[in-house]
N, C-alpha and C positions, 0 to 999 in steps of 0.2 A: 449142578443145576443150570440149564441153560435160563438166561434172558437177556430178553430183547429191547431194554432200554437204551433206547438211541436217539440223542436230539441234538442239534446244532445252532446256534452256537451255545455256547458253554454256560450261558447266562440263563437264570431263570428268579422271573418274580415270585417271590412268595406268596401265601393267604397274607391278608391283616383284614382283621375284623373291622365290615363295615370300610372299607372303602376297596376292596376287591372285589369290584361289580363286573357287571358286562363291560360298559362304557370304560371300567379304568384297564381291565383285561385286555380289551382290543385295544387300546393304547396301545398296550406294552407288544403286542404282537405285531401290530403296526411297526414300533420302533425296533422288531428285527430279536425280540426275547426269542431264545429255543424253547421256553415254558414257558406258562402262564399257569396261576395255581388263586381258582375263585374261592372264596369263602373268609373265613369257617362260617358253616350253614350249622344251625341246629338240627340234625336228622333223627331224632326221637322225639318222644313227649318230655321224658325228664330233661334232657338239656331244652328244648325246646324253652320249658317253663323256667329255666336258670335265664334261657336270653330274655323272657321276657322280664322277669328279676333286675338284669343289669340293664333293661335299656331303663326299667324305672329310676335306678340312679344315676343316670343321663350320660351312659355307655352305648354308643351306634350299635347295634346290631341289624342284623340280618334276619325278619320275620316274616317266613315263608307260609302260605296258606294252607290249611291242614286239610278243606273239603278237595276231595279230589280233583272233579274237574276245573278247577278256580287255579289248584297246583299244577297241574296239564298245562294252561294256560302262561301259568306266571312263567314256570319251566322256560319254554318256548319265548317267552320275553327277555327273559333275563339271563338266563344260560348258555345261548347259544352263540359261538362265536366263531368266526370267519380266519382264517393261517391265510398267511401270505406266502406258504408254501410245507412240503408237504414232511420237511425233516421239525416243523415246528409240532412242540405238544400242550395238551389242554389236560389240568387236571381239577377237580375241585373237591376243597377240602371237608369234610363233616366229621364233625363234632355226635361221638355214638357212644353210649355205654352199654344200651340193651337193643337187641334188634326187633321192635316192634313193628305195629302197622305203617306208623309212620314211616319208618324205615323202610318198609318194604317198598313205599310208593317212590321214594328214595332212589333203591337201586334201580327198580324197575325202571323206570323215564331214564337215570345214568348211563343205562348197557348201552352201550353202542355210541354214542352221542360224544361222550368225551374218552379221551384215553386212559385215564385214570381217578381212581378215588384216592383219596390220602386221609387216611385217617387220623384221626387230632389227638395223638398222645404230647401233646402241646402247652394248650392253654394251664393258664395257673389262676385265672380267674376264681374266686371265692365260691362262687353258686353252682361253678363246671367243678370244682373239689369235691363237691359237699355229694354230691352225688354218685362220688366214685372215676369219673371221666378227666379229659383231658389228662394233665402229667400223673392224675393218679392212677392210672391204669400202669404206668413204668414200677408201680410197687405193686400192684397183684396182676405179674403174669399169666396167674391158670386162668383169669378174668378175660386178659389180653388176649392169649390163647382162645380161649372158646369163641369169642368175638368175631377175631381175624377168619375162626371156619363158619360163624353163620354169616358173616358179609360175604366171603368169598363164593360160598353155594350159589346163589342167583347170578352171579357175573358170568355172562360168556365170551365178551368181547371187551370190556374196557375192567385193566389190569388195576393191581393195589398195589398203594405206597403207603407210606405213614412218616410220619413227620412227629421227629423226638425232643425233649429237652436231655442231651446228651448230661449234662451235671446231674439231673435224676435220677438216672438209671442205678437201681442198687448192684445187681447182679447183669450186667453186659454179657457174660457167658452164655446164660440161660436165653437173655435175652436175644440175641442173635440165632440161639440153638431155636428158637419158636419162628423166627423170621423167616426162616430158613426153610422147615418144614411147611409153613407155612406158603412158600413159594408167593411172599414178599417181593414188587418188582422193584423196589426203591426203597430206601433209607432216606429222609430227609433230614440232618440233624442239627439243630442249632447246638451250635457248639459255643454255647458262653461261657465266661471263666468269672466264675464266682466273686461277687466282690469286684470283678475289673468291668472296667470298658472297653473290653476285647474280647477277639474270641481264644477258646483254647485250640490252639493247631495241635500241640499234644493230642489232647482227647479226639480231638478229628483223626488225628493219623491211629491211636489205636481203634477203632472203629473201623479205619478203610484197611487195616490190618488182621482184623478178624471176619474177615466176612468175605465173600466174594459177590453179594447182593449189591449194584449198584450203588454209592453214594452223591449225596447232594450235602454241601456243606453252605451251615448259614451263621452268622450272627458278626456285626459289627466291620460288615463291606464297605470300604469308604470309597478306598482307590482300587485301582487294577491290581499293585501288588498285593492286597489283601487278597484279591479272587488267585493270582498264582502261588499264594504259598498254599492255598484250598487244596488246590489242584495236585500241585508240587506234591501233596504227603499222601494222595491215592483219589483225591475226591473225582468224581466222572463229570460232575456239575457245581455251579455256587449258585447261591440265590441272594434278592435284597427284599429289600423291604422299604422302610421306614423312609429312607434317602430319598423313592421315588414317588413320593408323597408330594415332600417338597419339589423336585426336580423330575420331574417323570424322563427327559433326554437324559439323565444318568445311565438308562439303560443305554441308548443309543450310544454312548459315549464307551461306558466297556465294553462295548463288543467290538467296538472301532480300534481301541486300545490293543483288545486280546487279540486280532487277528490280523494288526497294525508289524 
């Protein structure tokens, strides 16, 4: 399977809910990220109505306008961002278990505009479970499956990743065997290790082992040597998070490191 994921440098910010906006995007692309990855968006009704759930128990989210042209509008405010060159990528996350209308309006405004979508087999939020979505989609992959082909149908121009909780996954074989057919352009995987405060580079390395679909390797980046044992065991990218919350120049600081 050929693909064409290619971005430089090696770093890339993750979603985090609610503070992965425009303003904190262009930051990080400013500070020289090879990605920038906005969201998680609610892009159906059912999650939709989960974000509105969690912001009632005083969780940020992201509530995009459902009437069309108000969506047009917000779109065009809020999503569009500016590379300071042209090897850097743009992706943004949504949060999907069924492909509705909502959805549709979704892809639609998406095509072209960014270079990819990443779908949210992710979250572990109570209200995204309950519905079947985020990490619960890694336990019903013919769900997974069907999904991955009615997003995929309306894209012409901007490619699909997905973004996993690697500890989730029951069956990794199967799962890979659907990425694959699927013509998946990315793996994003948080590779946490159960119970620690670290990631598992095992589980990353079997991952970048079975597959030849791009990887991105994520969870618990501190220093630079965290981003090269990523690398070191097959990953093509690393991504942060949390860190540049606090410190948004952390970005600027690993890439300085990595190509230091």
């Amino acid at each position: 399977m050929t693909n064409m994921f290619e971005i430089y440098p090696f770093i890339v910010q993750s979603a985090i809910a609610g503070v992965a906006d425009k303003k904190f995007c262009q930051q990080m692309l400013d500070l020289g990220a090879g990605m920038v990855t906005m969201g998680g968006f609610p892009a159906d009704k059912l999650n939709y109505k989960a974000s509105l759930k969690m912001e009632e128990r005083g969780r940020t989210e992201y509530i995009p306008p459902t009437n069309e042209n108000d969506f047009s509008e917000w779109f065009k405010q809020n999503l569009i961002l500016n590379k300071r060159c042209k090897c850097q990528r743009i992706a943004i996350n949504l949060r999907i278990v069924t492909v509705d209308q909502f959805t549709e309006k979704w892809l639609k405004f998406l095509d072209g505009k960014v270079d990819f979508l990443e779908l949210n087999a992710h979250c572990r939020q109570k209200e995204v479970l309950s519905i079947g979505a985020g990490e619960r989609l890694l336990n019903n992959l013919n769900k997974l499956n069907e999904l991955l082909t009615s997003i995929s149908k309306p894209l012409q121009q901007t490619k699909l990743g997905i973004k996993i909780r690697g500890c989730s996954v029951g069956d990794r074989h199967t799962l890979i065997e659907i990425l694959e057919k699927q013509q998946v352009n990315y793996i994003h995987i948080d590779s946490m290790m159960k119970g620690e405060n670290v990631a598992d580079i095992q589980l990353l390395k079997a991952y970048c082992n079975s597959t030849n679909i791009p990887i991105i390797g994520n969870n618990s980046v501190r220093c630079i040597e965290d981003v090269k044992k990523m690398l070191k065991v097959g990953a093509i990218a690393v991504s942060v998070a949390r860190p540049l919350i606090r410190h948004p120049n952390f970005m600027a600081e690993l890439i300085q490191q990595l190509e230091g």
